[in-house]
DORO-821989 format. One record per residue: residue in one letter; y, x, z of N, C-alpha, C, O in turn. Coordinates in steps of 0.001 Angstrom, whole numbers, plus 500000, padded with zeros to 6 digits. Each point is the difference from the previous one (the first is absolute). Layout:
N
aYXZYXZYXZYXZ/...
This chain:
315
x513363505554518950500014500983498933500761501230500472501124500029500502/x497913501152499199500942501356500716501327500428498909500038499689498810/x500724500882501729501298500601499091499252500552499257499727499060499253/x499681501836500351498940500692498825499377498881498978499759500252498819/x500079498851501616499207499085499033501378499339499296500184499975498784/x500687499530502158501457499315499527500520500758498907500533499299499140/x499467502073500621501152500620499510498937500366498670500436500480498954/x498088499206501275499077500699498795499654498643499287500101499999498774/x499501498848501854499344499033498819500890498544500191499382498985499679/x502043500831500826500585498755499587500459500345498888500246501161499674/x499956497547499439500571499598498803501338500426500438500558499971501097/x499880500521497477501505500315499455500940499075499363499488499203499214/x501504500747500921500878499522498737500333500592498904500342501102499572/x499421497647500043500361501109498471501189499704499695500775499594500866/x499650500575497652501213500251499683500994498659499720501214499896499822/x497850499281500218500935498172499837500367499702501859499539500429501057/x501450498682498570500582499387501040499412499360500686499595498895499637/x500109501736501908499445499470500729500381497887499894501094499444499902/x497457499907500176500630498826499875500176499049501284500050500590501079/x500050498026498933499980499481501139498784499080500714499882499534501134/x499179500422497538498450499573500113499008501227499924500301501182499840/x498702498374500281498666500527499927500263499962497915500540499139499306/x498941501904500386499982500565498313499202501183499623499851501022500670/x499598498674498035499059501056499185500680501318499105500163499681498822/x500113501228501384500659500318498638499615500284498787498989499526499481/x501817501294499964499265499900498507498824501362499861499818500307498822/x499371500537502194499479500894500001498630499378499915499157500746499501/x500360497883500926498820499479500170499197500229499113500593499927498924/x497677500471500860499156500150499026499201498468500112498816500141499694/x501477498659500609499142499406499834498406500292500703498984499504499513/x501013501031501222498759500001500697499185498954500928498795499840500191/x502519499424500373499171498648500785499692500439501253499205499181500462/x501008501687500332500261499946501358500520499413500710499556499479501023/x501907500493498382501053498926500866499755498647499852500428499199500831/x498836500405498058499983498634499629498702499523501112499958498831500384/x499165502029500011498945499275500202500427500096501618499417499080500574/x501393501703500378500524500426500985501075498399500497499844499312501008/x500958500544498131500799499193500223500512498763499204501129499694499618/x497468499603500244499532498415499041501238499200500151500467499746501111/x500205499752497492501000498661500310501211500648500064501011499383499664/x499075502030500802501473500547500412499995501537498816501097500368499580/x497864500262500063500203500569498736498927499849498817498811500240500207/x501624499390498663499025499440499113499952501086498317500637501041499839/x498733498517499465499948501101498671500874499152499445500243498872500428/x500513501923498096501035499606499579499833500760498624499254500978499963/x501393498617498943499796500913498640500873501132500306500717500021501001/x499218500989498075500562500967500114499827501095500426498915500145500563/x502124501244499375499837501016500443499223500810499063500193499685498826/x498903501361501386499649501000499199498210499849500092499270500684499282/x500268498441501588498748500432500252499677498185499602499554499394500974/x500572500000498123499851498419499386500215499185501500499337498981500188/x501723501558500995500049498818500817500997500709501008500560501093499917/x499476498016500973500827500506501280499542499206501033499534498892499737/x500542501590501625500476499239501638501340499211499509500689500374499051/x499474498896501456501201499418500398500356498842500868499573498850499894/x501590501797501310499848498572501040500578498691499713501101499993499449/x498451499125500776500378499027499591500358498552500974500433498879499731/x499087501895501652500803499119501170499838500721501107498978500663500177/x501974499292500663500343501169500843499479499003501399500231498849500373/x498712502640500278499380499538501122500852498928501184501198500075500274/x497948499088500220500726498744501171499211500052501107500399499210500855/x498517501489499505499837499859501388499827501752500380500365500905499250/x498941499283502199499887501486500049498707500590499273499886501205499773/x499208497906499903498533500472499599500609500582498137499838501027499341/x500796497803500454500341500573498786500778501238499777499629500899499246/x501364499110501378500390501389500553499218501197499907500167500848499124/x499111499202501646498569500803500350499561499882498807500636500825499344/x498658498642499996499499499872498489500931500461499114499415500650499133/x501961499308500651500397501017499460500601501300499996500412500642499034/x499580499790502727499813501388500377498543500425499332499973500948499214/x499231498577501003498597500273499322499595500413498820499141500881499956/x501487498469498643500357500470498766500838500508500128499520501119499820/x501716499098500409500911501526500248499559501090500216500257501013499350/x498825498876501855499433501141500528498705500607498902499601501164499953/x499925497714499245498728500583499275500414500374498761499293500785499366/x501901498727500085500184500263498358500003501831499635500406500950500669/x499078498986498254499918501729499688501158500466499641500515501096500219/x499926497834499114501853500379499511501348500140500955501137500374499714/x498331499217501426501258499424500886500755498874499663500932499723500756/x498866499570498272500457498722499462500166499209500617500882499398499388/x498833499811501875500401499439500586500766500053501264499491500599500948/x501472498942499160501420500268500536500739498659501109500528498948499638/x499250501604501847500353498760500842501424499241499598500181499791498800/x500992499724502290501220499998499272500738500992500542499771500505501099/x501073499782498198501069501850499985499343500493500044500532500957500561/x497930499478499227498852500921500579500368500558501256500266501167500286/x499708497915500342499598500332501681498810500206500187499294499117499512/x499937502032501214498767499617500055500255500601501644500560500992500468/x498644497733500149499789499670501422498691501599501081498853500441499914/x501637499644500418499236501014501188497951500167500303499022500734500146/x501593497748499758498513499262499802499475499604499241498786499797499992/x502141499936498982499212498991498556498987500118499963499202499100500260/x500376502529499261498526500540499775498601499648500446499408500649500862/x500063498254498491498890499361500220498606500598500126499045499444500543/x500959502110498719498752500585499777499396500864501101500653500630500831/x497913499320499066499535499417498882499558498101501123499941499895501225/x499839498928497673499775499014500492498258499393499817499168500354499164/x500740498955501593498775499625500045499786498999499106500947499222499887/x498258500598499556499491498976498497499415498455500970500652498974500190/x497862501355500305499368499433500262499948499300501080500610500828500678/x499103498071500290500143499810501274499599500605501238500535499887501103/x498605500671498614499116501435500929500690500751499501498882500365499634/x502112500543499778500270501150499914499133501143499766499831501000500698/x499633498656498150498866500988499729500223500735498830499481501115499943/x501396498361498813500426500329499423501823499867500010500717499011500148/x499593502333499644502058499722499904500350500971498518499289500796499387/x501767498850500438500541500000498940501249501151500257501080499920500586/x498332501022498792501103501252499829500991500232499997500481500954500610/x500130498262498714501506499970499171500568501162498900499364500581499120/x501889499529501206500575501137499033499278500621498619499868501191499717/x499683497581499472499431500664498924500281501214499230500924500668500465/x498572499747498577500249501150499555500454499938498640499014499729499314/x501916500382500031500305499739498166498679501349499373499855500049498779/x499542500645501840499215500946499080498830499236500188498930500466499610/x501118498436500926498531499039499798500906498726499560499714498897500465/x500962501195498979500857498548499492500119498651500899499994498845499574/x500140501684502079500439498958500175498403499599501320500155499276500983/x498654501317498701498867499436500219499724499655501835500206501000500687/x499433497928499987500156499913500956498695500895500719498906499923499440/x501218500841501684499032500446501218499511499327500987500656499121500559/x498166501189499776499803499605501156499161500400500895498974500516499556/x501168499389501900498968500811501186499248498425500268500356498822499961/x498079502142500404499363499193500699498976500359501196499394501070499956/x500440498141500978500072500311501215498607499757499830499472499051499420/x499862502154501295498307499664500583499740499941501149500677500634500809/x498113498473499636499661499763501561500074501569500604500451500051501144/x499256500947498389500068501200500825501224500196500498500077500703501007/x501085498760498447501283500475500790500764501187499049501059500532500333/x498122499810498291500811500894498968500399499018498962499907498776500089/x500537501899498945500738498880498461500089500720498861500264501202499961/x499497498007498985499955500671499092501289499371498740500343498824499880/x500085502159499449501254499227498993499069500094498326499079500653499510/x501594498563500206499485499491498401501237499694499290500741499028500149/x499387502250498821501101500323499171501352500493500648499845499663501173/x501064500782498761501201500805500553501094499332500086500132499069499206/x500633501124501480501234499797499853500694501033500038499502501083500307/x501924498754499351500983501121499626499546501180501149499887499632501170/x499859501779498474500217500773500765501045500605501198500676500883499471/x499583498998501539500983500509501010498968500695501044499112499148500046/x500569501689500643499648500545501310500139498585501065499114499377500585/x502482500408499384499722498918501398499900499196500094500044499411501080/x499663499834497266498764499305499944498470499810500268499437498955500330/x500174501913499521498870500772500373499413499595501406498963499473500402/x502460501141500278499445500068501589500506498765500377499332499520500915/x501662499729498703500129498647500130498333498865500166499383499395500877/x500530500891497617498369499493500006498726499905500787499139499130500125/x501103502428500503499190500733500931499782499252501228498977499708500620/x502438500027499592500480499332501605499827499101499632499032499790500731/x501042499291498671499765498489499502498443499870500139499782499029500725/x498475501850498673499478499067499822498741501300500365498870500092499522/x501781500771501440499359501251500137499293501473499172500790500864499620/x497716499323500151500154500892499261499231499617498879498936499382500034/x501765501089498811499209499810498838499366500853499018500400500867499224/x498349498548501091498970500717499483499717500521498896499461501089499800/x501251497381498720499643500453498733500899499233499173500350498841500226/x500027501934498729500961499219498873499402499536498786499739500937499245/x499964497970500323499338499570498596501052499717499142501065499391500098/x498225501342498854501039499642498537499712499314499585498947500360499474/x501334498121500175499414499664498794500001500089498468499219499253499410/x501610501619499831499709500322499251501242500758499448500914500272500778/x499146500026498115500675501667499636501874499938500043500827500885500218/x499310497722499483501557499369500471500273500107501131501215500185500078/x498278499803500982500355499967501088499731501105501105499855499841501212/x500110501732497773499185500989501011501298500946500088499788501187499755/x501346498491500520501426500056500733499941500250501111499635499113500771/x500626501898499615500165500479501532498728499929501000500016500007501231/x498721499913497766498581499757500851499773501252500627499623500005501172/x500558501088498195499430501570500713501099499949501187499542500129501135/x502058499672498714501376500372501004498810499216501494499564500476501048/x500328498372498379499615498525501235498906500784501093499890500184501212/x499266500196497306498347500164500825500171501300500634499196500061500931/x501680501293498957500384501024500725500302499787501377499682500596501029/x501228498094498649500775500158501738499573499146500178500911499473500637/x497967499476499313499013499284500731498799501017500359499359499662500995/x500361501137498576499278500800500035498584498906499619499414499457500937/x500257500370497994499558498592499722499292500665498298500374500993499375/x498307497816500210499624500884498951500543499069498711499946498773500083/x500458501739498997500147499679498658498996499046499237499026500674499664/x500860498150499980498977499430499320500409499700498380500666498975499854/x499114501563499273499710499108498769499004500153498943499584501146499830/x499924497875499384499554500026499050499810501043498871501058500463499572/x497876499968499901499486501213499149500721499568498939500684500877499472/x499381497929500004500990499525498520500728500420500425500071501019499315/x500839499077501537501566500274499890500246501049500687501161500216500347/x497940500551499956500025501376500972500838501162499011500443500871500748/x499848499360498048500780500730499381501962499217500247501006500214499324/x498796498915501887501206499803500142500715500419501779501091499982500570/x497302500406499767500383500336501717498897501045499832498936499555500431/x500959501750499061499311500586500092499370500509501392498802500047500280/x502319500332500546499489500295501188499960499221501016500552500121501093/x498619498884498418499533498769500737498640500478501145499091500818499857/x501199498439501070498892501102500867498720499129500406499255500456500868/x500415498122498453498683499800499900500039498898498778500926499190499977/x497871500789498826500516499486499266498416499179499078498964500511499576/x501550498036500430499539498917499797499040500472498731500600500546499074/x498045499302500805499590500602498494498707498579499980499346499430500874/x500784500436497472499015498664499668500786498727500167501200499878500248/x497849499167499559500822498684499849498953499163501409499725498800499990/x500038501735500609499180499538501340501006499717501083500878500830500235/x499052498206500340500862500090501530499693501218500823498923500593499935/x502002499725500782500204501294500890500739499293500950501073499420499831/x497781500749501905500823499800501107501243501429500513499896501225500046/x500990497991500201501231501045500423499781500317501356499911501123500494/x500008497722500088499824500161501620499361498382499891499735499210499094/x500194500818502413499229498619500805500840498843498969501201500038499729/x497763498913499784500762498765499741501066500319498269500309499132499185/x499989502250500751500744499797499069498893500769498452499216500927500198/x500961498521498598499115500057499156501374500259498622500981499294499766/x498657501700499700500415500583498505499566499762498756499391500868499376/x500863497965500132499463499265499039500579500396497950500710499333499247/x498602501927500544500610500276498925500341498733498349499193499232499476/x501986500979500220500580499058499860500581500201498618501173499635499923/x498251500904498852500545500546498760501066498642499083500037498806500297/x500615501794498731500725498819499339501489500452499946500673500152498981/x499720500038502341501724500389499507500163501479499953500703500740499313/x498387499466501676499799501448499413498313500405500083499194499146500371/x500489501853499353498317500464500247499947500190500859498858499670500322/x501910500916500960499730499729501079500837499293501317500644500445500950/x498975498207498560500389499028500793499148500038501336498801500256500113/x502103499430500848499132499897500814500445498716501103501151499987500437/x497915499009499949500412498814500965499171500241501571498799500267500026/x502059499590501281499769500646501193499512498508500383500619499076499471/x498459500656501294499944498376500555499619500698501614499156500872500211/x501470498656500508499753499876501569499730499188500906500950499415500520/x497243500209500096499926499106500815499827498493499161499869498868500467/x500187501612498074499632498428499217501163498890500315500055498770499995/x500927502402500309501481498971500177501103500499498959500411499327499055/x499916501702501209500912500902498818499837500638498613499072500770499756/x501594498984499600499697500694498555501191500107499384500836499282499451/x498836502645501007501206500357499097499767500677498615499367501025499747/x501269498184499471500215500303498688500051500813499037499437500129498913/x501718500658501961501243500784498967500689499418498670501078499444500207/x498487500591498493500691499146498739498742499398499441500143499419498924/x498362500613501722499236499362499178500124498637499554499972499593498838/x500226499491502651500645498621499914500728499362501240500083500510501117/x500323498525498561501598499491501040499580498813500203498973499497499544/x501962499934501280500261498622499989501322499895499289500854500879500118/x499345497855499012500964499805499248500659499072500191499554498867499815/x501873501394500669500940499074500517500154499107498925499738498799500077/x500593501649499139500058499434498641499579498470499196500476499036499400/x497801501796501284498806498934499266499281499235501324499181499095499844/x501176501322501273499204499847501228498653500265500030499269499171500543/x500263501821498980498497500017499612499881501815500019501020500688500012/x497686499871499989499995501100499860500385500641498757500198499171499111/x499952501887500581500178500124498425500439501639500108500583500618500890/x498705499926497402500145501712499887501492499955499162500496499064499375/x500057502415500877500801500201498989499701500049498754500819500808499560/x498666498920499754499345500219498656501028500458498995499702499733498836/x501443500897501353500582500737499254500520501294500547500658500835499380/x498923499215501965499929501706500254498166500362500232499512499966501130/x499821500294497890498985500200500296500072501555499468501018500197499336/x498217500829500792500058501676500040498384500020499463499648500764499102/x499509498384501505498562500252499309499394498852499089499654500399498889/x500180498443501329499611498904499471499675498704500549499111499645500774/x502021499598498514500022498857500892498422499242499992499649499478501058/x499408500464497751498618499498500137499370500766500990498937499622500492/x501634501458499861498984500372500974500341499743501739499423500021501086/x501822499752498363500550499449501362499721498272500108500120499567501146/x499633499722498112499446498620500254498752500473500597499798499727501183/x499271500997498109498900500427500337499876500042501798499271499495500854/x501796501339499108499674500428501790500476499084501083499736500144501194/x501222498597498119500437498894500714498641499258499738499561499696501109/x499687499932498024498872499068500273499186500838500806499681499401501027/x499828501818498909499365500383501164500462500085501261499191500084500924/x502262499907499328499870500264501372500175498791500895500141500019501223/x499820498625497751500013498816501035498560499675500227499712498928500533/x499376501904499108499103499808501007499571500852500734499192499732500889/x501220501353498909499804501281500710500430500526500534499724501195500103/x501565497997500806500639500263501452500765498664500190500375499229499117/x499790500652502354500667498562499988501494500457501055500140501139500446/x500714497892499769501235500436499784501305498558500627499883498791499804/x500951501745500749500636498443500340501329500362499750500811499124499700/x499581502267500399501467500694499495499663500520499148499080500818500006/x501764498749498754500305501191498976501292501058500357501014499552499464/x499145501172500960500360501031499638500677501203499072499481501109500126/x501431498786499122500179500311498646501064501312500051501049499990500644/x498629500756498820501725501063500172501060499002498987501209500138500183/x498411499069498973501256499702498989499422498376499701498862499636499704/x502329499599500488499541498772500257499753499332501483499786500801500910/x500227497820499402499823499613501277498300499940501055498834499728499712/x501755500612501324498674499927500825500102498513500207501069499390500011/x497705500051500157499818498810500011498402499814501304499271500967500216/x500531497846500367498911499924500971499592498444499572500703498994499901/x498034501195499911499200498359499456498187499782500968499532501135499912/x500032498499500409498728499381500395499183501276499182500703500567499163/x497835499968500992499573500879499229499067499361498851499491500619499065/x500440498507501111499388499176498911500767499178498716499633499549498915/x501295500503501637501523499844498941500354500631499180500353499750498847/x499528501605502029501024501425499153498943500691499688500272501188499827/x497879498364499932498543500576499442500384499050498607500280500633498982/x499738497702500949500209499414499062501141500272498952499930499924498773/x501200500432502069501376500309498915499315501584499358500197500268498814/x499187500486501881499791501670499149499350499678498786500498500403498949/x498244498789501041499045499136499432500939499578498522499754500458498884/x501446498481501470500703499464499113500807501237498905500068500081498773/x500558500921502534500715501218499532498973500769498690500411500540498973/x498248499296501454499071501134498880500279499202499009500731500407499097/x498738498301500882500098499306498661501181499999499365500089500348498823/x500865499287501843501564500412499018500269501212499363500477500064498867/x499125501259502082500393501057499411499046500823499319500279501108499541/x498600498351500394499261500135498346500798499524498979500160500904499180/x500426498057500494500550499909498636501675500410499901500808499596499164/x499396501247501863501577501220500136499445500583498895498789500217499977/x502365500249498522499950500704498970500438501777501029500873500241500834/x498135500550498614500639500969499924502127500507499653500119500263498804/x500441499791501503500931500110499602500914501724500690499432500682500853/x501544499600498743500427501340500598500825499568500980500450498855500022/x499868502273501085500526499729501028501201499675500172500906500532499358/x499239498790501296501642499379499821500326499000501091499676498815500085/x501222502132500933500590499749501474501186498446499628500181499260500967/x500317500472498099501105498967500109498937498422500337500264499128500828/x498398500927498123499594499025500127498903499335501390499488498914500275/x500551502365500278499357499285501539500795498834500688501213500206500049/x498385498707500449500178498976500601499445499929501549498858499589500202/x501944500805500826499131499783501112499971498595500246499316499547500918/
């Protein structure tokens, strides 16, 4: 990590006493980054302002765990998570990390609180360029961090109007084009190519733009190679329930119409990662995670309409 990156995107201390464990403080929004980053060692908890909290609840024992919770440190939007005395190591800095066993897809880090938290990610094409799906916190040497990590990138997809945070800063100094959806295009106006109809749209080789209405009108789900599928907030995997599942209480357009587009799209793209900005990524057989979408439509047809309301999400 260069001195420029050190002095611009490590975590701070804040104003409580440095402690002698690994700890959350009280700034956390409940977003579920850290939880899904570092399983067994930070878990949800009542409380706080947003109907929940992070909180650690056994302090890492080998080095991987370690690493796993440099990892949520490094990704929380709040800075909420805190090594012990907040030391943070030279190296800690994990980003961005690789998801998959091929390294085809990696995982951003440093979320952003103006997308609440929502996770990013680059993905790598046989040509030797990459493309990112949704943002992470804005910095420059991040940027070129990325750059050097996974070469040049071509194009940034939004998936939908929550998460179009730092998409123009990204796609400038990638020199890279803007993608989102016509529903939600009054939220990235100067989006520089943009998804129209409810038809799939190829992005590039292998990767397919599967419009995706329900949490918002313009939802949009990226599938790559019939292996990846990224999300954004349409649907998750749920630590929770172990099963796929929508927020059905942050919905922006309509949750019937968002069952709607979960029964269509388990047959109308297939998929072995979910992918999610909010909520856990999860990897199943593709005939597994075709049957669970299948199960997902039927449940979330009989989701009541209800108004939006961040305390009662359950990842």
């Amino acid at each position: 990590m260069s001195t420029t990156e050190t002095e611009t995107d490590t975590p701070t201390q804040t104003d409580a006493r440095p402690r002698d464990g690994w700890y959350v403080d009280d700034r956390c929004l409940n977003c579920n980054i850290a939880r899904q980053y570092a399983p067994g060692m930070i878990t949800y908890a009542e409380g706080g302002n947003y109907g929940g909290v992070s909180s650690v609840v056994r302090q890492p024992e080998t080095e991987e765990e370690v690493r796993q919770m440099y990892q949520a440190a490094y990704a929380c939007p709040t800075r909420s998570v805190h090594p012990p005395q907040d030391q943070w190591g030279e190296d800690s800095d994990p980003y961005p990390v690789p998801l998959d066993e091929d390294g085809i897809v990696l995982l951003c880090g440093y979320a952003s609180p103006q997308t609440y938290g929502a996770t990013s990610y680059l993905l790598r094409r046989p040509d030797g360029t990459a493309m990112m799906i949704d943002t992470p916190r804005w910095r420059p040497a991040l940027a070129r961090r990325y750059s050097r990590a996974v070469g040049e990138i071509t194009d940034v997809l939004l998936t939908h109007l929550d998460h179009v945070a730092h998409g123009r800063k990204y796609a400038d100094a990638f020199g890279a084009r803007l993608w989102i959806h016509e529903g939600d295009l009054h939220s990235r106006p100067d989006a520089d190519s943009v998804i129209r109809g409810q038809d799939p749209v190829e992005i590039g080789p292998g990767v397919i733009a599967h419009p995706f209405p329900g949490h918002t009108a313009g939802s949009t789900v990226f599938v790559a190679d019939d292996r990846f599928c990224f999300t954004g907030d349409a649907f998750f995997w749920s630590h929770s329930e172990q099963d796929l599942e929508v927020a059905d209480s942050v919905v922006y357009d309509s949750i019937k119409t968002l069952a709607a587009s979960v029964t269509h799209g388990a047959d109308a793209f297939t998929f072995e990662w979910v992918l999610p900005g909010h909520g856990s990524f999860h990897h199943l057989p593709p005939e597994e995670m075709r049957a669970r979408m299948r199960d997902l439509g039927r449940r979330a047809e009989s989701y009541p309409e209800q108004e939006v309301d961040y305390g009662k999400v359950r990842y």
